[in-house]
C-alpha positions as CSV (number, residue, x, y, z in Angstrom):
1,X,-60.7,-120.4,11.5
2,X,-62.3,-123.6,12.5
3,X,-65.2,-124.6,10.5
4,X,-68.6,-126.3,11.8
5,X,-68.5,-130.1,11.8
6,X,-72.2,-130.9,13.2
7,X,-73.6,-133.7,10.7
8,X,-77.1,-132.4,11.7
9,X,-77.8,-128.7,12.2
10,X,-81.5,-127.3,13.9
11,X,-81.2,-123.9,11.6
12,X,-80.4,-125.0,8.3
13,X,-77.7,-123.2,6.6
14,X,-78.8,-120.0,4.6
15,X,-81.5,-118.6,7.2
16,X,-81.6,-115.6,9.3
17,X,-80.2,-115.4,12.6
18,X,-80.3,-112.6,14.9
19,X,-77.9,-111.1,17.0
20,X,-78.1,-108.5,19.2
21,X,-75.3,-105.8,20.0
22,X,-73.7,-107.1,16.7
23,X,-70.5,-104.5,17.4
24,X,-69.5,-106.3,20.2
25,X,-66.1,-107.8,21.6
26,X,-67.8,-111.1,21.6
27,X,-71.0,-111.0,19.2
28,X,-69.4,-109.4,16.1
29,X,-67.1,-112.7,16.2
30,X,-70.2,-114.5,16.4
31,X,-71.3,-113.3,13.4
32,X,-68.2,-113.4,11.3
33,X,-68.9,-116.9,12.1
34,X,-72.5,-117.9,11.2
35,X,-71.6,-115.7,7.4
36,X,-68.4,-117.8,7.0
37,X,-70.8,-121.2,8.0
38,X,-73.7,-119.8,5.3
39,X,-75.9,-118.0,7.6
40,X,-77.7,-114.8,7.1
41,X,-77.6,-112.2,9.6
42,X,-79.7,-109.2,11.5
43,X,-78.0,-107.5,14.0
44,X,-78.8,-105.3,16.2
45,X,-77.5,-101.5,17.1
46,X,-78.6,-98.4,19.7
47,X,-77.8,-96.5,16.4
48,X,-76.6,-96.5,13.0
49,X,-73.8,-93.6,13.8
50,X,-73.2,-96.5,17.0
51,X,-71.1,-98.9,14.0
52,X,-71.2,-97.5,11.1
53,X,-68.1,-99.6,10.1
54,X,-70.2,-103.0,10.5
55,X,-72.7,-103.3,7.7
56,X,-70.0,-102.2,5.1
57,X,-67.4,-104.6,6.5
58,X,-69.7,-107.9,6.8
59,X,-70.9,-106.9,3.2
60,X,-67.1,-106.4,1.8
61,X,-66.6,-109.4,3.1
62,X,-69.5,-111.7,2.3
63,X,-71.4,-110.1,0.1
64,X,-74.9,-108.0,-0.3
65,X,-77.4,-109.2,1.4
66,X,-76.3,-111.8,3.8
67,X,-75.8,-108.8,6.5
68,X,-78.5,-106.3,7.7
69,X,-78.7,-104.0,10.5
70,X,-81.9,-103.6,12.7
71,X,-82.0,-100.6,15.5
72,X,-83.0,-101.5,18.9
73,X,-82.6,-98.8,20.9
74,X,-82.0,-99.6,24.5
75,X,-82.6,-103.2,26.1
76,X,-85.9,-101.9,27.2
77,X,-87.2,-101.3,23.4
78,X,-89.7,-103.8,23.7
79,X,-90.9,-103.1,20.1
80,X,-87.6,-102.8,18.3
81,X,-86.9,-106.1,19.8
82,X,-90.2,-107.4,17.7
83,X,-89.4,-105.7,14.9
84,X,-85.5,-107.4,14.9
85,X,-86.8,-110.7,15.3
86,X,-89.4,-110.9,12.5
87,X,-88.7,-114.1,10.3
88,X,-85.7,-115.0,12.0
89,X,-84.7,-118.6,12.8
90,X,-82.4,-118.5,15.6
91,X,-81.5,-115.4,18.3
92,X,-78.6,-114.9,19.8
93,X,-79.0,-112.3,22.6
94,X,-74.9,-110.9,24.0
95,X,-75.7,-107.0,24.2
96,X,-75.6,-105.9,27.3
97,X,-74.0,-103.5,29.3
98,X,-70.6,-103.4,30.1
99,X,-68.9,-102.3,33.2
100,X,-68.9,-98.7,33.8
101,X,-70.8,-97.1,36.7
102,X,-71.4,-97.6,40.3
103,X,-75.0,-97.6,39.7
104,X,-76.8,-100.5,40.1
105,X,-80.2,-98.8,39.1
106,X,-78.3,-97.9,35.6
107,X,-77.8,-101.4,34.6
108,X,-79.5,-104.3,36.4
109,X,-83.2,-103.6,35.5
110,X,-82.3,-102.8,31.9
111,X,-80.5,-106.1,31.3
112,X,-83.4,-107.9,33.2
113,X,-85.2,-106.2,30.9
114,X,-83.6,-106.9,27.6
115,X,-83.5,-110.9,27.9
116,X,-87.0,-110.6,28.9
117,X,-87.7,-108.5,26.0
118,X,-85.8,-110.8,23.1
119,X,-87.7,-113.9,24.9
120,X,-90.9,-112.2,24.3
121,X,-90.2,-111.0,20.8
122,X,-88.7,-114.8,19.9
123,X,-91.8,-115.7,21.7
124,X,-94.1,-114.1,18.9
125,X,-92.1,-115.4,16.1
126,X,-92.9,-119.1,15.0
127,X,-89.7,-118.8,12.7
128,X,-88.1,-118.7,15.7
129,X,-86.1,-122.4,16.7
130,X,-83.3,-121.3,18.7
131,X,-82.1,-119.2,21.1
132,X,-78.9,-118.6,22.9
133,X,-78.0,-115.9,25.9
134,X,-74.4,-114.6,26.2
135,X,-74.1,-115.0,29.9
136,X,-71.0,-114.5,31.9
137,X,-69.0,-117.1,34.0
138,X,-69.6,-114.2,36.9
139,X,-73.1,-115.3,37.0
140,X,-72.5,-118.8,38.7
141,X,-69.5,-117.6,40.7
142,X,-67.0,-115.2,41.2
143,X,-62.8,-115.7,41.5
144,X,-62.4,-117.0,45.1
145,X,-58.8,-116.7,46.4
146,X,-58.4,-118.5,50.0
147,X,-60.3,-121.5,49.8
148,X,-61.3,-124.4,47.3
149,X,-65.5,-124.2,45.8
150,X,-66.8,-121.4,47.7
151,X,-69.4,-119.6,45.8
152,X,-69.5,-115.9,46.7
153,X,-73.5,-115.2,46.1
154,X,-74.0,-111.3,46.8
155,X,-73.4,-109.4,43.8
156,X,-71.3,-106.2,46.1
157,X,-71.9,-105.2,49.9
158,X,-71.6,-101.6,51.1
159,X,-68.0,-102.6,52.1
160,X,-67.6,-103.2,48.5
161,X,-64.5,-101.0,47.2
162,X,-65.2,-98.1,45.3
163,X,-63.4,-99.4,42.4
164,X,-64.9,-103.2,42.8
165,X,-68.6,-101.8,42.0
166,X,-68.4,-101.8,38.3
167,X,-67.4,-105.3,37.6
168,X,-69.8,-106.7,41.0
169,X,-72.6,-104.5,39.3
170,X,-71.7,-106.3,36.1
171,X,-71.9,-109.6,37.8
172,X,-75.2,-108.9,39.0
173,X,-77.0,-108.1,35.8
174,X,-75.9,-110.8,34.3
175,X,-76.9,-113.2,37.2
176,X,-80.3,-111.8,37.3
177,X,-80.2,-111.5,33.3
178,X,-79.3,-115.5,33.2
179,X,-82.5,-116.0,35.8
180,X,-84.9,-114.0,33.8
181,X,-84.2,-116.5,31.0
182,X,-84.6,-119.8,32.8
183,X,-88.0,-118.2,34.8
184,X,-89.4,-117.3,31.6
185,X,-88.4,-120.5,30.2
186,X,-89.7,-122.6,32.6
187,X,-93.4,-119.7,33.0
188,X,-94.2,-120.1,29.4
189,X,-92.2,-123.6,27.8
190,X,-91.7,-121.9,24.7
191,X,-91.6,-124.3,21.5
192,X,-88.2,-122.8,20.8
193,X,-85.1,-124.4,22.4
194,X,-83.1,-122.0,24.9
195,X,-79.3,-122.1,26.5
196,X,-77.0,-120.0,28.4
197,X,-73.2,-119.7,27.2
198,X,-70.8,-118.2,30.1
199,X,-68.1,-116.9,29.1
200,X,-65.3,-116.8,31.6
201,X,-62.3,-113.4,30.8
202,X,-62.4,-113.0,27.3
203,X,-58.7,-112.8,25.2
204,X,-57.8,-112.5,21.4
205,X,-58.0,-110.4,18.8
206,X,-60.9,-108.1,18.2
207,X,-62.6,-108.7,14.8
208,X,-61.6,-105.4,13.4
209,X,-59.6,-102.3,14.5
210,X,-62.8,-100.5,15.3
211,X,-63.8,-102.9,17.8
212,X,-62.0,-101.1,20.9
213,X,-64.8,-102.1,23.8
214,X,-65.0,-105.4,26.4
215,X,-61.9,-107.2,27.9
216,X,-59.8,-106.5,25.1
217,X,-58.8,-103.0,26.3
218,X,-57.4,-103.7,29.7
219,X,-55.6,-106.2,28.2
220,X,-54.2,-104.4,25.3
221,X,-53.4,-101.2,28.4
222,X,-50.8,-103.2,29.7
223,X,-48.8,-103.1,27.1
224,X,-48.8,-99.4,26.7
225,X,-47.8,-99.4,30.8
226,X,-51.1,-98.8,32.0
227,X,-51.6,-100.9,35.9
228,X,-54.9,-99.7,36.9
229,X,-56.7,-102.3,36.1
230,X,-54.9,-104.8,38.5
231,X,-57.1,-104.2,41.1
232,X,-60.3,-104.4,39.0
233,X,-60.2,-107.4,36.9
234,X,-58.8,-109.7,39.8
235,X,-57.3,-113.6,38.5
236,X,-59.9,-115.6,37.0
237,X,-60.5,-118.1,33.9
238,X,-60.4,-116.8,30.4
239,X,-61.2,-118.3,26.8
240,X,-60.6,-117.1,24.1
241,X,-63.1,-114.8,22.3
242,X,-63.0,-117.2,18.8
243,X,-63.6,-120.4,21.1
244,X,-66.3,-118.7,23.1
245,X,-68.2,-117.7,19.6
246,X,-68.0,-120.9,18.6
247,X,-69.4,-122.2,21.7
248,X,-72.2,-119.7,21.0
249,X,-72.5,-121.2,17.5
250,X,-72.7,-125.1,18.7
251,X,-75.5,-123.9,21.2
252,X,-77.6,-122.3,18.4
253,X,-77.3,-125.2,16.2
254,X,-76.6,-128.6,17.5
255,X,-79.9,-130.4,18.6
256,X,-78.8,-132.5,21.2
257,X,-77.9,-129.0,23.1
258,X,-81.2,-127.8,25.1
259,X,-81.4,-125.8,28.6
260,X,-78.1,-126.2,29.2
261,X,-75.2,-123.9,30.9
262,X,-72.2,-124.1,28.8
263,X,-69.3,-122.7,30.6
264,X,-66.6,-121.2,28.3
265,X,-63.6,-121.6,30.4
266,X,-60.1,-122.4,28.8
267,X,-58.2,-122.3,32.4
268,X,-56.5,-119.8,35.3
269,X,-54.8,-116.8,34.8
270,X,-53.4,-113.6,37.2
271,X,-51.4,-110.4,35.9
272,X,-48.9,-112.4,36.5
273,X,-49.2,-114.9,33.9
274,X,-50.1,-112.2,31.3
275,X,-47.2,-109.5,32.1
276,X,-45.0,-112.8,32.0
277,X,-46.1,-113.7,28.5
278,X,-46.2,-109.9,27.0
279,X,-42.6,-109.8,28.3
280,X,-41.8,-112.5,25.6
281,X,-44.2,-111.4,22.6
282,X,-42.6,-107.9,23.5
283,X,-38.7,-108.2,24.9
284,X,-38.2,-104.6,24.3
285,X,-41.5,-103.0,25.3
286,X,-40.2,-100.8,28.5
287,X,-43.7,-99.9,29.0
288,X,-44.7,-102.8,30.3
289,X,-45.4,-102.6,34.0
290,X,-44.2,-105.0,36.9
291,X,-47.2,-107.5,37.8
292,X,-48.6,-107.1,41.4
293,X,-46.6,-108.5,44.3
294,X,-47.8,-111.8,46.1
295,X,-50.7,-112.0,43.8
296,X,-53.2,-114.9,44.1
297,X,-55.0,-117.3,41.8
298,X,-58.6,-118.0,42.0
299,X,-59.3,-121.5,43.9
300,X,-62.8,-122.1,42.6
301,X,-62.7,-125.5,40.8
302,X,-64.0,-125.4,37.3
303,X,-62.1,-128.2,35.5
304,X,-65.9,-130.4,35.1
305,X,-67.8,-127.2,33.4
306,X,-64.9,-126.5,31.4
307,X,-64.1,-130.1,30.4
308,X,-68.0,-130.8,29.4
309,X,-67.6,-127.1,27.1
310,X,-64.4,-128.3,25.4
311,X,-66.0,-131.3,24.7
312,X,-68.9,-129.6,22.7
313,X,-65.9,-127.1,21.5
314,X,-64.6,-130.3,19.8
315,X,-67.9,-132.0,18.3
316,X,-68.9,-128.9,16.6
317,X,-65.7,-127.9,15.0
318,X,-62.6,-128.6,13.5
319,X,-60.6,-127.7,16.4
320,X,-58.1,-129.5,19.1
321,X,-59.7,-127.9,21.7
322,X,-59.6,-124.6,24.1
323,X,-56.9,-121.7,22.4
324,X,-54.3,-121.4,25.3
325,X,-53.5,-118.0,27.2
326,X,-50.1,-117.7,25.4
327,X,-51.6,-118.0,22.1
328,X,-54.9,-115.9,23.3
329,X,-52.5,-113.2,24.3
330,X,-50.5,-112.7,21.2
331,X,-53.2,-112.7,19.0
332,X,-54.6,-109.9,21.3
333,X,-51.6,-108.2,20.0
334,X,-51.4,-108.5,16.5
335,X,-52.1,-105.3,14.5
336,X,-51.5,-103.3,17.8
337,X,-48.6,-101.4,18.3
């Protein structure tokens, strides 16, 4: 694990953070990071019977009373989100919703509603120095395959493909999630200091067995010889879900970071690439399937964002830079069978 290297930190070490969705793909590597760095932590659940593997792991691991759990119901539970945030110093806000119905009713308005709703609670919290929103690289652009820097701007159309609307639903909330932070931001110029991280396709291995939810299962599919999602998850950038918590970490703490967009984009992949690399990690796995035929790679050029995020990768820890996609991959795979 790469450790934090900042000389100067805004939260000193040994106060609260919160984080919301703490059971996450993404966020319950966030906090196995701020406990190893010294940090205490709240985070949040729908439900204890949601995770009820999370407080006794964190505390196995690093002790009683360094790891709490807080119930926020829904991202519209204005009051639990209060109640969470009560003495903390820094919030990181990744629950959300992931990508599962063709509604767009069901999701936008209630992740609108959530980063409003942890603003507002960080808002009435002077304890409160820092916080960071787990965007989503979909919410400045999405995988373009014919030609170089075009932006695709509407989240679906109604010739959208049945099987498309999940992930362009998903790409919506968070694009109108991300706005609701900057509007609010720049409505009421909160005393606290607030960034965006952006994750691009998130690889690696899950934090514990029990965490079975985000990018991690369509990956980990494939090697069980399951295609379907090859026309859902279309070629894009991924990072790896350690670097991107750590990217999450240096925006929390490092005080020359404020209001920015940090993109957490290790470089390209397509099925391709992946069914390639499982081939090797896996020579006599005859379940894995054949990658799509003439598959493309998306054009849209990144290299600047993603340059400017290693960079802060880099200051803030230990590390030589972005985890590649063979090494992502394989430690997708360790543990699973």
């Amino acid at each position: 694990m790469g450790r934090l290297i900042l000389a100067n930190r805004r939260i000193p070490k040994g106060e609260w953070v919160l984080v919301t969705g703490a059971n996450g793909y993404i966020a319950s590597h966030i906090v196995d990071v701020l406990l190893c760095e010294g940090y205490k932590i709240r985070g949040t659940l729908r439900s204890h019977e949601e995770a009820p593997w999370l407080e006794p792991y964190f505390t196995d691991k690093y002790g009683v009373g360094n790891f709490e759990i807080a119930i926020v119901t829904d991202l519209t539970d204005a009051t639990g989100f209060e109640r969470a945030a009560a003495n903390m110093s820094g919030i990181i806000h990744s629950a959300s919703i992931l990508p599962s119905t063709s509604d767009v009713e069901a999701v936008v308005p209630s992740v609108t509603a959530g980063t409003r709703n942890a603003l507002n609670a960080a808002a009435k919290h002077p304890s409160v120095k820092s916080f960071v929103l787990t965007s989503s690289s979909s919410a400045a652009y999405m995988s373009v395959f014919v030609k170089k820097d075009v932006i695709v701007d509407e989240p679906y159309s109604k010739n959208t493909p049945p099987s498309d609307l999940p992930l362009k639903i998903y790409a919506a909330s968070k694009t109108l999630g991300e706005r609701a932070l900057w509007e609010w931001t720049e409505q009421e110029k909160p005393t606290f200091t607030v960034n965006a991280v952006l994750p691009s396709f998130n690889i690696g291995k899950p934090l514990t067995a029990e965490v079975t939810t985000g990018s991690v299962h369509p990956v980990r599919a494939i090697v069980r010889g399951a295609d379907p999602w090859f026309e859902v998850i279309r070629p894009h950038s991924f990072v790896n879900v350690r670097d991107n918590a750590y990217l999450h970490v240096a925006a929390l703490l490092d005080p020359t970071i404020r209001s920015q967009r940090i993109f957490a984009s290790a470089g390209k992949y397509n099925w391709n690439d992946i069914i390639s690399i499982f081939r090797k990690l896996r020579p006599d796995n005859r379940l894995i399937p054949d990658p799509p035929q003439n598959e493309p790679r998306d054009l849209t050029n990144v290299d600047a964002v993603s340059k400017r995020a290693e960079t802060l990768l880099k200051s803030s820890f230990d590390v030589a830079g972005w985890t590649g996609l063979g090494q992502s991959l394989a430690e997708s795979l360790e543990d699973f069978e």
